[in-house]
C-alpha positions as CSV (number, residue, x, y, z in Angstrom):
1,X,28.0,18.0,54.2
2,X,28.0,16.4,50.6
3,X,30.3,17.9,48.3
4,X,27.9,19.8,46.2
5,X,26.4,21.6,49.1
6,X,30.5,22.2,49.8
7,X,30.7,23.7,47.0
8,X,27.1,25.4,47.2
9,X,28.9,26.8,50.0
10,X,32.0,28.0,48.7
11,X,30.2,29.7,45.5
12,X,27.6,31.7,48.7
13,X,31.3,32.6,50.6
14,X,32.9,33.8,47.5
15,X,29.8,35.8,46.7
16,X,29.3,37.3,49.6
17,X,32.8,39.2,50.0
18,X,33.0,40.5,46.5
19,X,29.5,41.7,47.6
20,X,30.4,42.9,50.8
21,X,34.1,43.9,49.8
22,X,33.2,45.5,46.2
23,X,31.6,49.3,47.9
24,X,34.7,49.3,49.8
25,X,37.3,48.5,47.2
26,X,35.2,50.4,44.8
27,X,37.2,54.2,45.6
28,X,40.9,52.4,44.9
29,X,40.2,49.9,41.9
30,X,39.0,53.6,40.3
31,X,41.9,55.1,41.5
32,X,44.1,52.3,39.9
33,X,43.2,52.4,37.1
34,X,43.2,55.8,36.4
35,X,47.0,55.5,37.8
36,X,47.8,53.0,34.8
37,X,45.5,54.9,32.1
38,X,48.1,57.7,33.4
39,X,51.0,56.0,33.2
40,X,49.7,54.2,29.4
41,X,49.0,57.8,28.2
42,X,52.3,59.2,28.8
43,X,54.3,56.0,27.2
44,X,55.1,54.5,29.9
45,X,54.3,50.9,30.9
46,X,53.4,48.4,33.7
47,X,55.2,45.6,35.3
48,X,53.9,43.0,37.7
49,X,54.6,40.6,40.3
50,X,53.8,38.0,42.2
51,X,54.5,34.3,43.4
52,X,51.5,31.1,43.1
53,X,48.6,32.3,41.9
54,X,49.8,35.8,42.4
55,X,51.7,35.3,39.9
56,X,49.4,34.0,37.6
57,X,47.2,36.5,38.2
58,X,50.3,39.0,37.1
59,X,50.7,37.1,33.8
60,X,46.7,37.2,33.5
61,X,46.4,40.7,33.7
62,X,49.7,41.6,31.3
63,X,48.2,39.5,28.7
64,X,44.8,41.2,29.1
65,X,46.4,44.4,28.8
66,X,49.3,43.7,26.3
67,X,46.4,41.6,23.9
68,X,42.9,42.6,24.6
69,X,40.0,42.5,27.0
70,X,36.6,43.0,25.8
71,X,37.0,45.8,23.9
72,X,39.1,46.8,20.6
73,X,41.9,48.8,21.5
74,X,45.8,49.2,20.7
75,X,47.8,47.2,22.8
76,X,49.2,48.3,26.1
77,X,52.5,48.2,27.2
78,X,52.5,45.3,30.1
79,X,55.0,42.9,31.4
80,X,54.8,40.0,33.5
81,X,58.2,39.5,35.7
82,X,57.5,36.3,36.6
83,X,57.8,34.1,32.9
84,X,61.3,34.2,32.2
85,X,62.7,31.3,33.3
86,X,66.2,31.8,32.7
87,X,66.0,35.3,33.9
88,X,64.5,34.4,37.3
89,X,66.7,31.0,37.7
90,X,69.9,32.7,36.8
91,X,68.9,35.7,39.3
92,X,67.9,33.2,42.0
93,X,71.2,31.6,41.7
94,X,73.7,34.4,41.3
95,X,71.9,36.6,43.9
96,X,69.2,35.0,46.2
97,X,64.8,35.0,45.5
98,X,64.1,37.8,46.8
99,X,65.8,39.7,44.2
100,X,63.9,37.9,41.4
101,X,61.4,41.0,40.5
102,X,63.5,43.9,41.8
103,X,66.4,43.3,39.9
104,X,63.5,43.3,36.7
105,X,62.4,46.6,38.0
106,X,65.7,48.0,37.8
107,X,66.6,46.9,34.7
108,X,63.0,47.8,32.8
109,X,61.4,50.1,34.9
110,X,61.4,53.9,34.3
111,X,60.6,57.1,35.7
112,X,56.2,57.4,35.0
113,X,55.9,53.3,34.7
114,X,53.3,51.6,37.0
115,X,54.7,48.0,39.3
116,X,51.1,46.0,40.2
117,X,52.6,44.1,43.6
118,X,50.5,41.3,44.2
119,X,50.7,39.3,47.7
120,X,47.8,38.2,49.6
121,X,49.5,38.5,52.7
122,X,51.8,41.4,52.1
123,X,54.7,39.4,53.4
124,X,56.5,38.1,50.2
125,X,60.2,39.0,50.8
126,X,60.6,39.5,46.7
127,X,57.4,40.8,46.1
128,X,58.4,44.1,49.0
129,X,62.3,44.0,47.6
130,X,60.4,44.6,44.0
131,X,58.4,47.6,45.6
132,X,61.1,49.6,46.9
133,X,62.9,49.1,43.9
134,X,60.3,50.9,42.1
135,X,60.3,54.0,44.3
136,X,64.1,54.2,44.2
137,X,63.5,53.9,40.0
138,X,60.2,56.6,40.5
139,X,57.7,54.2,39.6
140,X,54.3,54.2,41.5
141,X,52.8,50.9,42.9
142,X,49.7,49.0,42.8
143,X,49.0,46.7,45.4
144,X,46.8,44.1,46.2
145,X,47.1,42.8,49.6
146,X,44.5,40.9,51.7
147,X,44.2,40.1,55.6
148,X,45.8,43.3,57.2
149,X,48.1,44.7,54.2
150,X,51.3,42.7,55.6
151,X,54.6,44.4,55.6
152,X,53.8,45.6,51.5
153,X,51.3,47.8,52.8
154,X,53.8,49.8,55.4
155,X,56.3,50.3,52.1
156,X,53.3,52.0,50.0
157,X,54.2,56.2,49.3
158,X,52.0,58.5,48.7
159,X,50.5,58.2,45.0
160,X,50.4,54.6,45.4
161,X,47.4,52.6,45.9
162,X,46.4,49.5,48.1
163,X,43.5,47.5,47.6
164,X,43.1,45.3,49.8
165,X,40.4,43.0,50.3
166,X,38.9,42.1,53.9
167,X,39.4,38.5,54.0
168,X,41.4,35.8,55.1
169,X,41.4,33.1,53.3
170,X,44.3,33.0,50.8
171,X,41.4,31.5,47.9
172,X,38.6,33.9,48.9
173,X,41.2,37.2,48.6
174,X,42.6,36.0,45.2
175,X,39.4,35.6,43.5
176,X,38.5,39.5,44.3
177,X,42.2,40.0,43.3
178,X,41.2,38.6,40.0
179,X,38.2,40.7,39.9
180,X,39.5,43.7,41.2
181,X,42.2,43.4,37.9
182,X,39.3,43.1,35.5
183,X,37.7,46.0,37.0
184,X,41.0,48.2,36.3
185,X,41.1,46.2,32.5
186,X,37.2,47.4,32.2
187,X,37.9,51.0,33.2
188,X,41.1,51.2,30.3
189,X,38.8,49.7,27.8
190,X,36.5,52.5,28.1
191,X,39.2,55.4,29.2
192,X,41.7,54.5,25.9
193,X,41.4,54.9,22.4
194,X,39.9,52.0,20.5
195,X,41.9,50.3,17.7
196,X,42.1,51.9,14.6
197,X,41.1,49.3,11.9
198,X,43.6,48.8,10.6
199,X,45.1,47.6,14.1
200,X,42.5,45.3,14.8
């Protein structure tokens, strides 16, 4: 195969399972975001997680939310655990890694707030330390999992939501992560107030 029809091939395979994977996902994108519009509404905020490109996809979707997405609006309270470099260094080497987002979670979250766990495997020992820090604080969890939900998926309560996408590959499940977050930035454009003018 030449590498165009490779990635021919790729584009077809990355089609196909948001195809396939969007009437399925559908029920708890819609569920999600109506959790954070809830959680927006009633002052609270959301903080998110994640390591690699989970954790860009974190930072994406704070900034989409604390900024804008396609839509004029007030800003939304968002936070990205994962860009503080001192912060995570300093709790990496006093404490140990896995403690990186829970000890965040502690420190900002509060009773109402919304965490957005993001692991494609589930199995990310500080992405699952950050989750049960958020029920012990009362927050509610968002997660977006792939492959069989990993360990993430056993820690969800109920009131929290999974989405998890039927795939595999670690690629092929973050691109419908990214999705799946646009989806939930879509449904807040149109469920929150636009900006005022003389915020925009």
């Amino acid at each position: 195969m030449d590498e165009a029809a490779r990635v021919r091939a790729l584009f077809v395979e990355s089609a196909r399972l948001k195809a396939e994977a969007g009437p399925a996902l559908a029920p708890a994108i819609a569920q999600a975001a109506a959790l954070v519009a809830g959680a927006l509404r009633s002052g609270g905020k959301v903080l998110a997680c994640g390591n690699g490109g989970s954790a860009a996809d974190a930072q994406h979707f704070a900034a989409e939310l604390l900024n804008r997405f396609e839509r004029e609006r007030a800003p939304l309270a968002a936070v990205a655990l994962t860009t503080d470099s001192s912060t995570l260094t300093s709790i990496a080497n006093d404490y140990d890694f896995g403690q990186v987002f829970a000890k965040q979670v502690r420190g900002l979250g509060r009773a109402g707030d919304v965490l957005v766990a993001i692991s494609t495997s589930g199995h990310s020992p500080n992405v699952n330390e950050a989750v049960r820090a958020a029920h012990a604080c009362g927050l509610r969890v968002v997660a977006l999992t792939g492959r069989d939900g990993g360990e993430l998926a056993g820690l969800l309560r109920e009131g929290d939501v999974e989405i998890r996408v039927p795939a595999r590959s670690t690629a092929r499940i973050q691109e419908v992560h990214i999705l799946a977050l646009h989806c939930i930035c879509d449904l807040l454009d149109h469920d929150l107030p636009e900006a005022k003018e003389d915020e925009a």
